[in-house]
LOZA-928559 format. One record per residue (C-alpha): x, y, z. Coordinates in steps of 0.001 Angstrom, whole numbers, plus 500000, padded with zeros to 6 digits. Example, Ala and Ser with C-alpha at 12.3 -4.5 7.8 and 13.67 -1.06 7.14 Angstrom:
# LOZA-928559
512300495500507800513670498940507140
***
This chain:
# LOZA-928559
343549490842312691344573487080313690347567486614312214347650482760312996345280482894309868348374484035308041351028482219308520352796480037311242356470479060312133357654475542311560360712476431311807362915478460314477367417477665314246369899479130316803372948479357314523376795479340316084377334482755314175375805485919313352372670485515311292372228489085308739372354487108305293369544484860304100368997482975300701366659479669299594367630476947297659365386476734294281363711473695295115363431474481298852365674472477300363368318474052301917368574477347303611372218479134303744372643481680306548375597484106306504377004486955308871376416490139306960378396493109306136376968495762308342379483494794311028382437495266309142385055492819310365383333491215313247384970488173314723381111486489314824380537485686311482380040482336309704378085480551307207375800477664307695373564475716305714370283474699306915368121471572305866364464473438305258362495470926305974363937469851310064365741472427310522369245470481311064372345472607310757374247470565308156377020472580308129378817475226309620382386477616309399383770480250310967386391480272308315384431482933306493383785485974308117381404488542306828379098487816303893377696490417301474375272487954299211375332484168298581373172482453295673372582479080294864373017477239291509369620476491289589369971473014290958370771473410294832374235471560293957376070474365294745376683477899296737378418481251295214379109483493297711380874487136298237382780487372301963385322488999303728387818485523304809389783485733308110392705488574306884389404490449305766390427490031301920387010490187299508386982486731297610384243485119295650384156481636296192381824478302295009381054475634297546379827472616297672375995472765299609376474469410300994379372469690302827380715473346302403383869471739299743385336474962298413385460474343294904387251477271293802388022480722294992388808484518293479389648487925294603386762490449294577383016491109296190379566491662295079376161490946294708375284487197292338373457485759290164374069482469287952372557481817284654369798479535283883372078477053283273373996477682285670377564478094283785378039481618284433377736483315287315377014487618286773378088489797289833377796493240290353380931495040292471384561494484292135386620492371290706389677494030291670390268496328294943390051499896294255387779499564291461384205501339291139381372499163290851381253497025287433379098494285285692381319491501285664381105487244284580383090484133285762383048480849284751380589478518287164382988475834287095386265477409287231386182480906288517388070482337285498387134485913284860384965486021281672384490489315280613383594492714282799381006495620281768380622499369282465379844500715286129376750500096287636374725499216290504372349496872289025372749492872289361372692491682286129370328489492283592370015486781281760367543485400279393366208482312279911368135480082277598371200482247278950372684483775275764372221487152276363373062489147279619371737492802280712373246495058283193372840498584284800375231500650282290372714499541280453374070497260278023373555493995276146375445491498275913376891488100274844376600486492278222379407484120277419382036486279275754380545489816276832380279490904272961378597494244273025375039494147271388374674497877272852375270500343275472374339503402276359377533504224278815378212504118282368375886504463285177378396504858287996377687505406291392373738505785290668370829503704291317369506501651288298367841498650287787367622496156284264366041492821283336364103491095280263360737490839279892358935488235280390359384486841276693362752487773276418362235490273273773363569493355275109365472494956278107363527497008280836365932499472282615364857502352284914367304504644286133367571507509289272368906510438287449366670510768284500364124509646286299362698507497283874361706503695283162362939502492278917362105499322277318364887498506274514364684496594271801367061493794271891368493494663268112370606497695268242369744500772265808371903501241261865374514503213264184374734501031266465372799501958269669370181501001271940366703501197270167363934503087272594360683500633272285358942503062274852359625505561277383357538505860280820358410509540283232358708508336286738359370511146288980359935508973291824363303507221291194365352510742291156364875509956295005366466506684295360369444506082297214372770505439295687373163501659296653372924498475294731369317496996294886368243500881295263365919500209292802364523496729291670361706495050289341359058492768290885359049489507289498355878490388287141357806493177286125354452495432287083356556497414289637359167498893290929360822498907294506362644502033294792364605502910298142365272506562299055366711508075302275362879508123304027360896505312302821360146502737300310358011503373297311356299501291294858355864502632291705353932501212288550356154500517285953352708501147283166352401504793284041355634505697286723352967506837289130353214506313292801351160503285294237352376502814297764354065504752300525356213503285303502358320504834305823362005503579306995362854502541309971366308501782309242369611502455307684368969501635303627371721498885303911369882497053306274366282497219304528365104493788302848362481492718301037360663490493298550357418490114296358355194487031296319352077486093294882352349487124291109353276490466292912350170490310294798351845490870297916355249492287299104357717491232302369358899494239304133361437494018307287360079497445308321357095497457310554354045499077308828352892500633310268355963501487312869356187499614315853356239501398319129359742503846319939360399501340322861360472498286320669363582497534319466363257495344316579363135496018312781360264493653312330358468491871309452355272493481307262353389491957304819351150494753302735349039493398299650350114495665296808346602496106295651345589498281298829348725499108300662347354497241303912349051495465305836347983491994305716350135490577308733353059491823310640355798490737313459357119493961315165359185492682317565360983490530315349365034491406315068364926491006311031368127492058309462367528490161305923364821488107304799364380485470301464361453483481300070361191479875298804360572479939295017356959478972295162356237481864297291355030479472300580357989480178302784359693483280304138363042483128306002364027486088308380367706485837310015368789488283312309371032488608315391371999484572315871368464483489314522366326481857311617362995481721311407360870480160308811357309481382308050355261479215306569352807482314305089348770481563303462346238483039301271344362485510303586340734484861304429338171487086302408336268486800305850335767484900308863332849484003311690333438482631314843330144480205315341331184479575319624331056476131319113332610473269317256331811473318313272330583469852312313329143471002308979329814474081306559328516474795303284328616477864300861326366479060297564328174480470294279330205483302294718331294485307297403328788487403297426326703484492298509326393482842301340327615480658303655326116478190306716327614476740309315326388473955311714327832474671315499326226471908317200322553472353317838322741476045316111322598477389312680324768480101312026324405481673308392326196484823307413327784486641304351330683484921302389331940488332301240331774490407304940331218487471307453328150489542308327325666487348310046322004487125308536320774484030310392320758482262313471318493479203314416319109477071317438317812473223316888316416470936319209318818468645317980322541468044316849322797469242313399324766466684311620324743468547307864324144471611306415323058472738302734323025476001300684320840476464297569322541477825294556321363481150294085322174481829297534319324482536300150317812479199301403319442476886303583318500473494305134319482471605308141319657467628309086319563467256312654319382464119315312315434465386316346314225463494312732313447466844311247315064468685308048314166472328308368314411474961305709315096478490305993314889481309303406317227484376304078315694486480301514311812485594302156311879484527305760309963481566304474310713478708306198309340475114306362310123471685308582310201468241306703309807465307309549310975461995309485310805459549312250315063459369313105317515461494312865318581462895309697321642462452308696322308464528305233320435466747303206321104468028299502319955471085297295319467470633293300321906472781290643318600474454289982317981475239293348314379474209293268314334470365295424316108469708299136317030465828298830317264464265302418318260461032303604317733459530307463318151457020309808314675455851309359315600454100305965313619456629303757315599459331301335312752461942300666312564464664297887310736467882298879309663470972297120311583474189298274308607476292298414306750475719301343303612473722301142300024474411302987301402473420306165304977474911306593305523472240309740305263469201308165305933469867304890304810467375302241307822465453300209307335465117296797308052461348297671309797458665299791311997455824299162312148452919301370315723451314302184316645447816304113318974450141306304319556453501307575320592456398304707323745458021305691324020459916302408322369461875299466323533463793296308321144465187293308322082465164289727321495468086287135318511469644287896317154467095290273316426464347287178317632461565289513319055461256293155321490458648294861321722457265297876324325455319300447322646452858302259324209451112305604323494447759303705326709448886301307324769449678298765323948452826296051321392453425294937319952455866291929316369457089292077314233458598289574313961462161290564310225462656289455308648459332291537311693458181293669311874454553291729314887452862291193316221453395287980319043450798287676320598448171290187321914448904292954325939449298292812327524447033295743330421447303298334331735445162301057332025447870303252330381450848304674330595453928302327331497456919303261331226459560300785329397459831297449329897462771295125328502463791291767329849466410288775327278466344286415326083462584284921329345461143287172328471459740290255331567458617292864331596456546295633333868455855298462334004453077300924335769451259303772336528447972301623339683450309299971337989451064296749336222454185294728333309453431291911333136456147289199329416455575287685327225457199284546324403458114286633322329457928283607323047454891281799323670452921284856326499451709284075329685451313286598332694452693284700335839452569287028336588450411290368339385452640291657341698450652294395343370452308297577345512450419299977343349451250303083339828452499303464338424455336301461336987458027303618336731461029301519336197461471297474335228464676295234335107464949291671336364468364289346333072470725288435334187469062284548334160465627285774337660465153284237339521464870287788338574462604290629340395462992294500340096460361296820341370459689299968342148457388303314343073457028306233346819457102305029348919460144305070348137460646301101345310461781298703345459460136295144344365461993291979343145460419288886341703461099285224338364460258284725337207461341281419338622458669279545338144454925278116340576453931281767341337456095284297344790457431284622346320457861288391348338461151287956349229461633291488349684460062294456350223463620297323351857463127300268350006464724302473351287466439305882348539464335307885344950461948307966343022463629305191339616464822306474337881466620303567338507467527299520337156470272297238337905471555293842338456475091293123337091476560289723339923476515288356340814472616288689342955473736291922342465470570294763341832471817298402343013469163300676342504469634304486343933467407307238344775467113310562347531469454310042346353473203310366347340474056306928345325473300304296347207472979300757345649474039297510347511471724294916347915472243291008346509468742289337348497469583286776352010469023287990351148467979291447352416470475293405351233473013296421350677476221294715348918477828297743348076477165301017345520478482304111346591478719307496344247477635310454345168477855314107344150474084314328342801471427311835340270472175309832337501469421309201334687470124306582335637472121303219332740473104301178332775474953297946329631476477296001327991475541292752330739477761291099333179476615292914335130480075293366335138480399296937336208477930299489334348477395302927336396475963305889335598474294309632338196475012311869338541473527315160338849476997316609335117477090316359335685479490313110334179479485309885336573480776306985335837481928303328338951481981301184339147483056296941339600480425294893339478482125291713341945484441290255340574488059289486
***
């Protein structure tokens, strides 16, 4: 397993204090690091906050000692947190995140969490000393003691719009005034767990001693009590320890972390059954952990599986939830506590006097190293397809679901690009020798088209049927995929004469017409059937380097700073898109509603297409020189740059939802007809096939 595939560390603080609490910032921003509680009255603690993105220590005190849980407010403005101050007194206190203000302070401890809307803020623990555990609300902005609940050891929760609050007892509540909707009594000193669906319309609670996971109703029954929606038997949680957090929903609410004196378990919360096994390590207050990924996969600070007897360190583990396997892991890692960014992309881990930040990625379905650098990729529908790979003079083609090889072809040229048909078994090379050969992995057919330079790109039809190539000796050439009575020097179907040298070639629907970059600036669209011109050609003042096609859209991009969007069929240009600097790389949505483009600036721009005037909806920042685009099958944009991570972006809003991690930059992206897997060059001479559709 190469875990540089996985994620990578951007990130690595030596704080003044003892690092054992951890928590993110919604939007990302800001990191605060606190000494814990597991050594009781230690004259090393501290709090800090951290900017995520350099790493700066913005602030720091030793005024406050030991920390049990911190939380900030929906908007990153502010900081509750539960500590031990200098005469070890418990006290509850809001801060400022900018500059650590103490904005007001009361006795008691626990663990946090503010509402929605961030005027309440719910805690679980004391309020007063002596007390047993209790469900308990203050005011955000003042501190004043709201309301408390019954005993419980369950953080409590609040519905979106922040009316209604659930805790461990369980009960329902008024969040505000703490007016009882229901409750079914005290859960004290027992493990329990309760939060709202995902719609808000009822309470899930599962509890240790019965044993059992209940969805209630949110309206209480004529006498008053909780209303039993449904009732799942979960053998499992009788185990669980008696500690807060004990037991604990995913965020999909499909699951349930449950902590017992020898292991973790993950149980389904459909059935109660037991998914997944791992074994402890560690005292249970010490163990940490968090889900990401739609609950796809889950952050463990136990090693799994265990790391050596000699090796000191708790470690971090990151198991898919599907399987049970450990995706990645980092054994020797001291890992006291751990948190993750609220898009899922980060993962802090504090422990001793350190932070580290983990920037984590989607996992590679599979992986081939081709020995050489990767100056082409490309990939057929599916990922049970194929995918080819052009390491200098050799051809490398092997399985896009296994990374199996099937094919290997050494040239006696360069090969400067690389095609894959559609259906999946024949690929075809352009290399610096003049020649375009074809190769079919399911046949063994094969066949060489020759033209008299180098060939510089080469094309397969949706249908799968024609290989489009274009070449340095100003001729684009259609040819028949089936080999012809003389496999080497197979016939084409035609040739087009150019003024210049052909640097490019794309094929429309089912190979009705063809266009063509020229080195005289110029595109051209050819009649797929005799190779004539079918309109005039469409003009730039400088060279063009990409062209792309989705459907009857055609797109080009070019050094003079600008991007043409063109109906293919009618001729006609549509859009002159401008960019500041040159336009290097373009690719338009499978739905030709969404175009990318980008330059040699530190950005890609995204735009609407499908209407009267196109609509720029984004302009990304991106983390360096853009070097290749491709759309997922879903709409999702894969951008990859000279930074080793590529980001997967939602068009939508704009945002990073997902990114892969590469030990270097990757190059070429390539994605198949269907668009649902993604093909990658890395400069480590690796090939890498990544999902890019949701099961």
């Amino acid at each position: 397993m190469n875990e540089s595939e996985y994620f990578h560390i951007p990130l690595h603080v030596d704080l003044p204090h003892l690092a054992e609490r951890v928590a993110f910032s919604p939007d990302g921003r800001w990191l605060a690091v606190g000494a814990g509680w597991r050594l009781f009255g230690a004259n090393e603690g501290g709090l800090s906050i951290v900017d995520g993105n350099s790493g700066e220590i913005v602030w720091t005190t030793a005024d406050l000692k030991n920390c049990l849980d911190l939380t900030f407010t929906p908007d990153a403005q502010r900081l509750a947190v539960s500590v031990l101050d200098q005469n070890n007194g418990m006290r509850i206190q809001l801060l400022r995140v900018s500059n650590g203000e103490k904005l007001w302070e009361v006795p008691g401890a626990g663990f946090l969490a503010f509402s929605p809307d961030a005027t309440l803020l719910g805690v679980d623990g004391v309020s007063e000393p002596g007390e047993a555990p209790h469900s308990f609300v203050l005011a955000a902005d003042s501190g004043t003691l709201l309301h408390k609940q019954g005993s419980s050891m369950a953080v409590p929760g609040f519905t979106a719009d922040s009316r209604l609050m659930c805790t461990g007892c369980p009960s329902l509540v008024e969040a505000s005034t703490g007016t009882l909707r229901w409750t079914e009594g005290d859960h004290e000193n027992v493990a329990s767990a309760a939060v709202f669906t995902d719609d808000d319309d009822a309470v899930l609670f599962a509890t240790a001693p019965e044993a059992t996971i209940f969805v209630f109703q949110l309206e209480p029954g004529p006498d008053g009590s909780a209303v039993v929606r449904s009732v799942v038997d979960a053998p499992e949680l009788f185990s669980a320890d008696q500690w807060i957090g004990a037991i604990s929903f995913s965020p999909g609410h499909g699951m349930i972390l449950q902590l017992s004196q020898q292991e973790l378990v993950l149980i389904s919360v459909i059935d109660g059954s037991v998914l997944h096994r791992f074994p402890k390590t560690r005292p249970a207050i010490n163990i940490a952990a968090a889900f990401r990924a739609n609950d796809k996969q889950l952050v463990l600070n136990i090693p799994v599986p265990p790391a050596p007897p000699d090796m000191s360190g708790a470690g971090i583990s990151v198991v898919d939830t599907r399987t049970g396997a450990t995706l990645w892991s980092d054994p020797g890692l001291e890992c006291v506590d751990l948190a993750l960014s609220a898009d899922g992309a980060r993962l802090a881990a504090v422990g001793e006097t350190s932070l580290l930040v983990y920037e984590l990625g989607l996992p590679a379905r599979s992986r081939h190293d081709c020995r050489a650098p990767v100056s082409a990729v490309a990939t057929s529908a599916a990922a049970a397809g194929i995918v080819a790979a052009a390491a200098d003079n050799n051809l490398i083609v092997f399985r896009a679901a296994t990374g199996e090889a099937m094919l290997e072809r050494d040239h006696p040229g360069t090969i400067g690009d690389v095609a894959v048909s559609p259906d999946g078994h024949s690929v075809v090379t352009a290399s610096s020798d003049g020649r375009c050969r074809h190769f079919d992995t399911l046949t063994g057919d094969r066949w060489t088209g020759k033209h008299n330079a180098p060939v510089n790109a080469v094309a397969f039809s949706d249908d799968s049927k024609r290989v489009a190539t274009a070449s340095a000796d100003r001729t684009a050439r259609l040819f028949d995929r089936t080999p012809g009575a003389n496999p080497d020097d197979q016939t084409a179907l035609w040739s087009h004469q150019h003024p210049q040298g052909v640097s490019h070639v794309v094929l429309g629907p089912a190979a009705a017409w063809l266009a063509t970059a020229c080195l005289d600036r110029k595109v051209r669209i050819l009649s797929g059937s005799t190779g004539d011109e079918l309109h005039s050609p469409f003009e730039h003042d400088g060279k063009i380097r990409a062209l792309a096609v989705a459907g009857t859209t055609l797109v080009t991009a070019s050094d003079d700073g600008s991007a043409l969007v063109i109906d293919a069929v009618s001729g006609q240009r549509r859009f002159r898109l401008e960019h500041p600097g040159k336009v290097t790389a373009a690719e338009v949505s499978p739905d030709a509603a969404l175009l990318a483009t980008a330059g040699t600036g530190n950005d890609c721009h995204l735009w609407r297409i499908d209407g009267a005037q196109p609509v720029l909806l984004h302009r990304l920042a991106t983390r360096a020189v853009v070097n290749d685009l491709a759309f997922g099958a879903d709409g999702q944009l894969a951008i990859a740059t000279e930074h080793q991570v590529v980001a997967i972006v939602d068009p939508g809003t704009g945002r990073e939802i997902e990114r892969l991690i590469h030990p270097k930059a990757v190059s070429h992206l390539a994605s198949g007809i269907d668009r649902s897997v993604l093909a990658t060059a890395c400069a480590d001479n690796v090939a890498r096939v990544y999902e890019m559709r949701e099961e």
